[in-house]
GUPAVEX-549190 format. One record per residue (C-alpha): x, y, z; residue in three letters. Coordinates in steps of 0.1 Angstrom, whole numbers, padded with zeros to 4 digits, always signed. Example, Ala and Ser with C-alpha at 12.3 -4.5 7.8 and 13.67 -1.06 7.14 Angstrom:
// residues 2
+0123-0045+0078ALA;+0137-0011+0071SER;
//
This chain:
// residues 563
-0087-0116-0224UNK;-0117-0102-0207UNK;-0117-0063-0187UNK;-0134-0054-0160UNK;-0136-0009-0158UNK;-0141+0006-0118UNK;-0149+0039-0121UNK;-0161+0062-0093UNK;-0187+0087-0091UNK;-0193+0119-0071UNK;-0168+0120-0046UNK;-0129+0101-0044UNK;-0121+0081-0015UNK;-0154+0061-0019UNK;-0132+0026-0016UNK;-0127+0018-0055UNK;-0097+0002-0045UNK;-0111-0022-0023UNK;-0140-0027-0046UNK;-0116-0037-0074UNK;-0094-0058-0047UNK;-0124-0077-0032UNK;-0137-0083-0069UNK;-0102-0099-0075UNK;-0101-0118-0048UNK;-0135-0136-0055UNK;-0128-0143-0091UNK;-0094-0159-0087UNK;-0111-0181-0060UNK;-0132-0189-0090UNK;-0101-0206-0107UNK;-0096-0171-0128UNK;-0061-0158-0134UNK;-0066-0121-0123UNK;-0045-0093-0126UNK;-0054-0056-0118UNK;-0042-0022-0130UNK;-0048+0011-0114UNK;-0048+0043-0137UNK;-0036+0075-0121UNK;-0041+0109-0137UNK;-0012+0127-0125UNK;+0019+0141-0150UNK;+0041+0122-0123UNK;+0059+0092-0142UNK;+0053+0074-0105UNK;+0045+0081-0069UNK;+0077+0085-0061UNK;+0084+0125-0055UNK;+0045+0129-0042UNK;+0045+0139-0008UNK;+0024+0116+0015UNK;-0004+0143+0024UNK;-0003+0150-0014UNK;-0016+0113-0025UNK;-0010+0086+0008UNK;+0014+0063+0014UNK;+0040+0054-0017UNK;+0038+0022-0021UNK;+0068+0002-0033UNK;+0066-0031-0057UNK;+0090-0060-0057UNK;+0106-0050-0086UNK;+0112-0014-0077UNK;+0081+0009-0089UNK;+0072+0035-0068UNK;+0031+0032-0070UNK;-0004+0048-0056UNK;-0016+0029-0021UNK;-0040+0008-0039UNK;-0014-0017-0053UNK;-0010-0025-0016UNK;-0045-0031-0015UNK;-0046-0056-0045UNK;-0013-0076-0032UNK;-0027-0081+0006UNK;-0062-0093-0013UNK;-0054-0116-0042UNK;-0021-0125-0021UNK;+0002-0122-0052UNK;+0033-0098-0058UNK;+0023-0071-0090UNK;+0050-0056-0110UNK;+0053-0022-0130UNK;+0028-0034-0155UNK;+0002-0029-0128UNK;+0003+0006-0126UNK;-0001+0034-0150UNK;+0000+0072-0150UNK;-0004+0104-0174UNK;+0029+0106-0174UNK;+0041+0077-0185UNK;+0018+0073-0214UNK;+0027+0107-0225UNK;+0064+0101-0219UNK;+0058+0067-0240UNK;+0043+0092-0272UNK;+0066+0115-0270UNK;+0096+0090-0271UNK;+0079+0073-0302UNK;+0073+0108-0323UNK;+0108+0115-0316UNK;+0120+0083-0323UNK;+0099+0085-0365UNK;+0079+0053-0345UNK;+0046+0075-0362UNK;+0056+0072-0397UNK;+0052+0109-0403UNK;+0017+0108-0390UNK;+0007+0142-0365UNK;+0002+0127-0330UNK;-0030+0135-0317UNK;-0046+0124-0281UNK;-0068+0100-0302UNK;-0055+0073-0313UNK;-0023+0077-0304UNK;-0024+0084-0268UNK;-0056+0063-0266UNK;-0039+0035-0283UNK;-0010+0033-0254UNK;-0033+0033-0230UNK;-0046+0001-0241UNK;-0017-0014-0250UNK;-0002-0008-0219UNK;-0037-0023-0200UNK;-0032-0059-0227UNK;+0007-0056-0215UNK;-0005-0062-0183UNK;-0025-0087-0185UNK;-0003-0105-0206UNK;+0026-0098-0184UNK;+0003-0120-0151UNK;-0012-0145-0181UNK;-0046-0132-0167UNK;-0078-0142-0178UNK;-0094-0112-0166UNK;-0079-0078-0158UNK;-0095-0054-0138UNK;-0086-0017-0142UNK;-0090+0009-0118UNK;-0093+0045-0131UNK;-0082+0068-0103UNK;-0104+0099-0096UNK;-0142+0109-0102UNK;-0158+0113-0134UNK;-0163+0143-0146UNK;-0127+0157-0137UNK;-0111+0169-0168UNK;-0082+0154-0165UNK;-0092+0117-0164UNK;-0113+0122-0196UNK;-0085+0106-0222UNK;-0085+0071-0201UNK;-0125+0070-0203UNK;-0122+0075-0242UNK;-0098+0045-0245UNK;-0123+0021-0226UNK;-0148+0031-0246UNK;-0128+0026-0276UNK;-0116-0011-0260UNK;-0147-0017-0259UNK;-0159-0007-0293UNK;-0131-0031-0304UNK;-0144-0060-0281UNK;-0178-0053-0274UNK;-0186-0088-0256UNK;-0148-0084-0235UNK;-0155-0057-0210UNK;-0179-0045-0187UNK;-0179-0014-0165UNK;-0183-0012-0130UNK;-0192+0023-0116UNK;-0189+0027-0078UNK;-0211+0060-0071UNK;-0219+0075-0035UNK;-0254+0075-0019UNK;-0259+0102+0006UNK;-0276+0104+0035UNK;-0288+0138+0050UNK;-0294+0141+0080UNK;-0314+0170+0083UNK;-0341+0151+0061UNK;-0334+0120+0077UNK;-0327+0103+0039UNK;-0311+0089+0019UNK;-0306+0107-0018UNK;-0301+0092-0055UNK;-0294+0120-0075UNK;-0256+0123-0073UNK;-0253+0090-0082UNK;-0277+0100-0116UNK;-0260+0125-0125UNK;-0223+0106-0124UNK;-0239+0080-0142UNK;-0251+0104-0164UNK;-0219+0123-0170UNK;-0204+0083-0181UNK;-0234+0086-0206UNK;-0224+0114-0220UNK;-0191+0102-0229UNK;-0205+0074-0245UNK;-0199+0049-0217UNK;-0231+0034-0205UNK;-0225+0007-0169UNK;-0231-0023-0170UNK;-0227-0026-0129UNK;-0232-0001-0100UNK;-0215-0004-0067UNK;-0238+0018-0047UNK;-0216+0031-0013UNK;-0232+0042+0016UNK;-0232+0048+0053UNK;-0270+0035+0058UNK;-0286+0009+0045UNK;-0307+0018+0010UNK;-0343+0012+0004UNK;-0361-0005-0026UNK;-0380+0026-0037UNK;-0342+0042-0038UNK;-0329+0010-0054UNK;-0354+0008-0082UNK;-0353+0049-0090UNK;-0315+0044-0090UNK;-0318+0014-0118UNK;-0347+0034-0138UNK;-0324+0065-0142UNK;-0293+0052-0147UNK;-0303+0026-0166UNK;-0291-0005-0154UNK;-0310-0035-0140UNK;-0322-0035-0105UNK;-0299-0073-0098UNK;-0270-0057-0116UNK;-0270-0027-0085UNK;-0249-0040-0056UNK;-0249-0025-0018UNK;-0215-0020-0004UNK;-0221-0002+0030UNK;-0194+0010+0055UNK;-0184-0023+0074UNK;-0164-0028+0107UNK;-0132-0040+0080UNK;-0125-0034+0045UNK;-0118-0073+0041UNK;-0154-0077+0050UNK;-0161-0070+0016UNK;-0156-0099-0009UNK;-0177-0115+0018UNK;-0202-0088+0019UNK;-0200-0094-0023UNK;-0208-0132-0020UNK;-0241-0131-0009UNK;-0260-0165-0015UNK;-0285-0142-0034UNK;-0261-0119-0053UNK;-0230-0127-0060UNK;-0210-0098-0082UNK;-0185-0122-0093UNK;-0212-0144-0109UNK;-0227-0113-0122UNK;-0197-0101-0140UNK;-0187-0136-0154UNK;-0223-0141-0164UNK;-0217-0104-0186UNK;-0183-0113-0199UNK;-0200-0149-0212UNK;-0177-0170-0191UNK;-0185-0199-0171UNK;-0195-0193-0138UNK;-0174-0223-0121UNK;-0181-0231-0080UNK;-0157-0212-0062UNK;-0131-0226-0038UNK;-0134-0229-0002UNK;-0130-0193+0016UNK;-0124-0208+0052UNK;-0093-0193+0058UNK;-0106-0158+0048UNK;-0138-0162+0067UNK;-0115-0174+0098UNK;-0098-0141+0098UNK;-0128-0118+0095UNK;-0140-0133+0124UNK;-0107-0126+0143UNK;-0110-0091+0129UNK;-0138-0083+0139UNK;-0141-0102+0174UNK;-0128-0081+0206UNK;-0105-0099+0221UNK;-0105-0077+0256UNK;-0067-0073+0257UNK;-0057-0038+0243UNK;-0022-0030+0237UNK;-0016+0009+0227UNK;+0005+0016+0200UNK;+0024+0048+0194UNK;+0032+0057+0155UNK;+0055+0087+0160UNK;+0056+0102+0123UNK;+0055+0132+0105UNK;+0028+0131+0075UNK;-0006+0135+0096UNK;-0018+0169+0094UNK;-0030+0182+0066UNK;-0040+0218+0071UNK;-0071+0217+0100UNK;-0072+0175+0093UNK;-0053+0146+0109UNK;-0051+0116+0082UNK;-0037+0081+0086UNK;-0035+0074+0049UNK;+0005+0087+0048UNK;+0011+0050+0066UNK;-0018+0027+0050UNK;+0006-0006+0050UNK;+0021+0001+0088UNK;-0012+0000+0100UNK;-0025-0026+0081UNK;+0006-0047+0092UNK;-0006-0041+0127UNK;-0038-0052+0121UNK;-0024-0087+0108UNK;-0004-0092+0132UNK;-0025-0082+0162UNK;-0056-0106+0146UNK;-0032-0134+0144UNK;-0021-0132+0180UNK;-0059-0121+0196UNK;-0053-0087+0206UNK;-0073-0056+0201UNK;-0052-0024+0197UNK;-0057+0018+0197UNK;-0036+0036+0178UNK;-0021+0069+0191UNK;-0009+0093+0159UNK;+0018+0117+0178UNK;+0035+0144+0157UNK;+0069+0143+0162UNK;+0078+0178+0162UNK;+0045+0177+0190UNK;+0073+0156+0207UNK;+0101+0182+0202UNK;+0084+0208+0223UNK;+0070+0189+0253UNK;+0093+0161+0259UNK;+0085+0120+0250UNK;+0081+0111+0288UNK;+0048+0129+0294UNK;+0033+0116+0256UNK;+0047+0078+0262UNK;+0040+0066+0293UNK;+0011+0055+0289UNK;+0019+0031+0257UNK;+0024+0002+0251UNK;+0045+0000+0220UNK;+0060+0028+0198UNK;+0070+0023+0162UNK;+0084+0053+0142UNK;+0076+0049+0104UNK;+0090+0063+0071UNK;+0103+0096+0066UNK;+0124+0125+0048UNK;+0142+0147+0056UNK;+0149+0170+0090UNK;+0121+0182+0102UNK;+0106+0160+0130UNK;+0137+0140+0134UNK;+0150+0154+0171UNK;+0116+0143+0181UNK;+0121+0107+0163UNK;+0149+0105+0184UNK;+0139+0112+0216UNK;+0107+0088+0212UNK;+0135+0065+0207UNK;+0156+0074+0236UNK;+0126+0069+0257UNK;+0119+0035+0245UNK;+0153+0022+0249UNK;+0155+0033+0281UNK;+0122+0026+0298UNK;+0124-0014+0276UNK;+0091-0001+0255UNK;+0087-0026+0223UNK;+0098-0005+0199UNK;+0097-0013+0159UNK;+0119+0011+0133UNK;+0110+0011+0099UNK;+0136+0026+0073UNK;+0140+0058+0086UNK;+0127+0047+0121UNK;+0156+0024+0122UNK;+0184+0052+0110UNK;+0168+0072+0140UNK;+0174+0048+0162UNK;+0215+0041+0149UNK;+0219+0080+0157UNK;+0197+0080+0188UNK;+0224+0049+0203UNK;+0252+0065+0187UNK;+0250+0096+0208UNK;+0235+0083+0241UNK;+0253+0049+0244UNK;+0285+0054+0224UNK;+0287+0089+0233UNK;+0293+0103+0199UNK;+0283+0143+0201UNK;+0270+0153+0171UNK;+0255+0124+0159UNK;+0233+0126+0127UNK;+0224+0113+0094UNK;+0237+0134+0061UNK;+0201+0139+0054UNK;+0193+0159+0084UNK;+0228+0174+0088UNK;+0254+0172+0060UNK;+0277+0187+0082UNK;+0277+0166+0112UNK;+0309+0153+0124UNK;+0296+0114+0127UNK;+0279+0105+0099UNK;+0267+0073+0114UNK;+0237+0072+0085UNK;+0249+0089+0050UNK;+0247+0089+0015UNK;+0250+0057-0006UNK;+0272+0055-0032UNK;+0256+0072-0067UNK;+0234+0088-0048UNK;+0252+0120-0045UNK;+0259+0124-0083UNK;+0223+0112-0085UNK;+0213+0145-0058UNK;+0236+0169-0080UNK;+0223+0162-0113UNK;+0188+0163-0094UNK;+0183+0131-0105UNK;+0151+0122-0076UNK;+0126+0103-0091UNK;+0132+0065-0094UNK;+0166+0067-0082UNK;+0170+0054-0049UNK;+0175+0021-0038UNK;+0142+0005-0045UNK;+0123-0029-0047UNK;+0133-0064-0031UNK;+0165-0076-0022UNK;+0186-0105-0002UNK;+0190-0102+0033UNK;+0207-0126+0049UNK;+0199-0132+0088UNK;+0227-0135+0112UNK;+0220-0171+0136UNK;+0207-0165+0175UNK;+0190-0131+0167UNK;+0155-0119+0176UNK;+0150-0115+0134UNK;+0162-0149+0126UNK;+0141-0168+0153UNK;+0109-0148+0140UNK;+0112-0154+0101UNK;+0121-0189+0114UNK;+0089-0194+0136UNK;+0063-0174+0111UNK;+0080-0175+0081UNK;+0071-0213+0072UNK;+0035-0200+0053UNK;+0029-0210+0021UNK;+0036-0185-0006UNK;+0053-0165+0021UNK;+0064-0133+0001UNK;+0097-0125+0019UNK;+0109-0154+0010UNK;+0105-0150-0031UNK;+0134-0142-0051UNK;+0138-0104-0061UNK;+0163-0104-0083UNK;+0166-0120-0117UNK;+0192-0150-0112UNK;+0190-0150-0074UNK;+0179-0182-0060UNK;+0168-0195-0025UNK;+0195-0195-0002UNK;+0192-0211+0032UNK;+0188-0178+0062UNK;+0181-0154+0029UNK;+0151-0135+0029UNK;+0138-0110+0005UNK;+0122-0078+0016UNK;+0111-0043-0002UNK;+0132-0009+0002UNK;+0129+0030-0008UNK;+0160+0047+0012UNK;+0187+0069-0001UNK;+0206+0073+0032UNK;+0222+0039+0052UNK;+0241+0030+0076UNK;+0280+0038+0079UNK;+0297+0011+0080UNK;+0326+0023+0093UNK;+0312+0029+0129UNK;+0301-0009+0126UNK;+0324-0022+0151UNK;+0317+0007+0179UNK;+0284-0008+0179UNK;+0284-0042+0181UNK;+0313-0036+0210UNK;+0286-0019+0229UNK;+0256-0047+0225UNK;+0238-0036+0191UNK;+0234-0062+0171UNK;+0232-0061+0132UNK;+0208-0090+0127UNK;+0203-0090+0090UNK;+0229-0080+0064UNK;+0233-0076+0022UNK;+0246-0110+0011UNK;+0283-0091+0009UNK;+0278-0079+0047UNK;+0283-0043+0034UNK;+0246-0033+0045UNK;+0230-0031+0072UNK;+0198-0043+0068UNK;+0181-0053+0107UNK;+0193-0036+0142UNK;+0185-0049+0175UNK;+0195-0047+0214UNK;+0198-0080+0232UNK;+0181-0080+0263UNK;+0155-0052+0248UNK;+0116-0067+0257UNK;+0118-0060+0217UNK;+0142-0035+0201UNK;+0141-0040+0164UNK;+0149-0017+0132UNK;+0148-0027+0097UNK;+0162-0004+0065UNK;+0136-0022+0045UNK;+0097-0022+0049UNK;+0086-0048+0062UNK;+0052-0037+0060UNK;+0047-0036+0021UNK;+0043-0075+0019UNK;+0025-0082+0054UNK;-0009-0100+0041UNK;-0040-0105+0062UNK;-0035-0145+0061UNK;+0005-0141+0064UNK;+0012-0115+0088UNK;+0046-0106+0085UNK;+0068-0119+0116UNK;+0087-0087+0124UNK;+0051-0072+0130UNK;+0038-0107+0151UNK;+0071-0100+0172UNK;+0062-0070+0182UNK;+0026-0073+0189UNK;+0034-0107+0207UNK;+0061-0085+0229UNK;+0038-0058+0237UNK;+0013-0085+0252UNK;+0036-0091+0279UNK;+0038-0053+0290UNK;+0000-0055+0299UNK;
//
């Protein structure tokens, strides 16, 4: 088994994620089995009780791990589902050590941070790869080096390799500035991260060097003299009009980094396979189609403090993007606060779109505003797309204005409310008084079955035929195909009462998609709607740039015909 280390330098944010994706992506389409791991430094055993300004979007797995953004990343890239083996933090590797000194697995031995915690870390990275079969695993070490609390996961890739010297390289990714005042381009930042690696006995064998202009030889060849790496073993990865630009950008006929890195690891360079497909939907990515749909994503997770960040819903609007490429469409996104929407009304703000989808959420704050964004979209036939808490919106929003029930509400907002139309599953409120939160909700892939004639069952039917389409993999141990089954990712507490099941459908709703016991309600719509559409699951986790998931095509394709 070969490794492959990303680290980043200077700043965070600089795209390691991508890097390590796009670096995936190019040596599977050499024939290499690939798996990828990212390394968070948190105490937190997963994502899972982070808020989303905290750390982004939580990011679900098919089997039910709660993970950091960037495992979103690798799936859409190397187009493969990755498991809990994929995704380590602090916390679990000191959780792991303390279990095994409890449990005498030491011997008797004082546990130290080296070898003992060193030693986890690298046998949960070999787990991993041995879990996917992978040839190569590439490991992602969240943060910047130099922070202190990263410095344990650099000593047990140096000690890996120590162990296998000719098995794994290192890849730093290091940030370029550009001043503007000078009107240059700097190198030193990037020196000194590469010399704070040095210092802790890590030396690069590769250097991913980001910037927002273009970088000169003179900068090029003091950058390799410094930092001590050859001038062909220095890669460019500038900011580009999309972030699945960048495989491409990495397969230059003159330097190609997956060639570079095969050539380091001593492994035979073989041709790689045909990248048509990928190339094809660049090009629709990047061409302007000169029909704009506007979207509204009603939400609750964009300011932080003085700044307004889309990270808090990464895989919605990376959905979008499939979809609308697919169909030829360019699109705006409008980010509207909800509580924004509390205090002027959603007439005013949502006129002038063309869509609205309301996203993920907890608890109560923002919700009246959910509502009425939903109100207004019912009413005026805007395409409107719920996802997981979007769609439990929408059950309360029809539940008061259509079946008339006052007081309306989910148990999450209001415990008290006299219809509980969404409320607590079962276990969950032992789970809540035990304060039992992390890892206990309802998470990962499960069956849904699709009801015959519905807007849900025509789309799967019509864009679900893709190869390797990942709603349609099993998620359960045991669980097999099943004709109108498909399998899709949750991370809810609350649900649907079922009890007020029949008041709906009397009135029109329709409960599209179901458990396999019809005992959840997994997909609302309205008959009639231009496109009226909630799902408790998350559609959005598995939509992939060359299989765009068909709930998301749906909607796109509807708002097309509001233009």
């Amino acid at each position: 088994m070969k490794y492959i280390i990303v680290s980043g330098g200077v700043i965070s944010g600089l795209g390691k994620g991508v890097t390590s994706a796009s670096l995936a992506f190019l040596l599977k389409s050499r024939g290499f089995r690939v798996t990828l791991v990212k390394i968070d430094m948190y105490l937190n055993l997963d994502a899972g009780t982070i808020r989303p300004q905290e750390h982004g979007e939580v990011f679900v797995t098919h089997d039910g791990i709660e993970t950091d953004e960037d495992l979103g990343h690798y799936e859409r890239f190397i187009g493969e589902n990755l498991t809990r083996d994929n995704y380590i933090t602090t916390g679990q590797i000191y959780w792991e050590v303390i279990r095994a000194e409890r449990a005498f697995e030491y011997k008797g031995e004082d546990v130290e941070a080296i070898p003992h915690v060193t030693d986890e870390i690298i046998r949960r990275i070999r787990q991993a790869g041995a879990k996917h079969n992978s040839d190569i695993v590439i490991v992602e070490l969240g943060g910047t080096v130099g922070e202190y609390q990263n410095g344990i996961f650099y000593e047990a890739t140096r000690i890996l390799k120590l162990k296998h010297p000719k098995d794994l390289i290192h890849i730093h990714v290091t940030y370029i500035p550009y001043l503007e005042h000078l009107g240059e381009i700097k190198s030193k930042p990037a020196q000194t991260s590469v010399k704070i690696l040095n210092g802790m006995g890590i030396q690069p064998d590769i250097i991913i060097a980001r910037s927002e202009k273009h970088i000169d030889k003179l900068r090029l060849e003091r950058l390799a003299l410094f930092c001590n790496v050859r001038p062909e073993c220095i890669f460019l990865n500038p900011n580009v009009d999309t972030i699945y630009r960048v495989p491409l950008l990495f397969h230059e006929k003159s330097h190609h980094l997956a060639t570079t890195c095969l050539k380091l690891l001593s492994l035979k360079s073989s041709k790689h396979k045909d990248m048509d497909n990928w190339k094809k939907m660049v090009s629709r990515a990047t061409k302007k189609w000169g029909k704009t749909v506007k979207i509204a994503m009603v939400g609750k997770y964009f300011a932080v403090d003085e700044y307004e960040l889309s990270d808090s819903y990464v895989s919605v609007i990376e959905a979008v993007k499939h979809a609308a490429w697919k169909e030829g469409v360019d699109f705006q996104f409008g980010w509207i606060d909800s509580e924004k929407i509390e205090k002027e009304g959603a007439e005013g703000i949502l006129s002038n779109y063309d869509g609205l989808i309301v996203p993920q959420g907890w608890g109560s704050r923002g919700t009246e505003g959910k509502i009425m964004a939903i109100k207004y979209a019912r009413e005026n036939n805007l395409p409107f797309l719920g996802l997981c808490f979007g769609m439990q919106m929408a059950t309360i929003e029809y539940g008061r204005n259509v079946l008339e029930l006052k007081g309306a509400n989910s148990q999450e907002a209001d415990p008290n409310t006299p219809h509980p139309v969404i409320h607590i599953m079962p276990m969950q409120k032992e789970y809540l008084a035990k304060k039992q939160y992390g890892g206990t909700i309802r998470l990962g892939a499960w069956p849904c079955k699709l009801a015959p004639d519905t807007i849900a069952k025509t789309l799967y039917k019509k864009y679900g035929s893709a190869k390797n389409s990942p709603w349609k993999e099993p998620g359960k141990v045991g669980e097999t195909k099943k004709k109108d089954v498909i399998f899709e990712r949750h991370r809810h507490r609350y649900e649907f009462n079922i009890k007020y099941k029949q008041d709906y459908e009397r009135t029109g709703l329709i409960f599209s998609g179901t458990s396999l016991d019809g005992k959840l309600m997994e997909i609302i719509e309205i008959p009639g709607h231009k496109f009226f559409v909630g799902t408790q699951f998350h559609p959005e986790y598995i939509s992939r740039p060359l299989t765009p998931h068909p709930l998301f095509l749906g909607f796109v394709k509807a708002m097309t015909k509001t233009n």
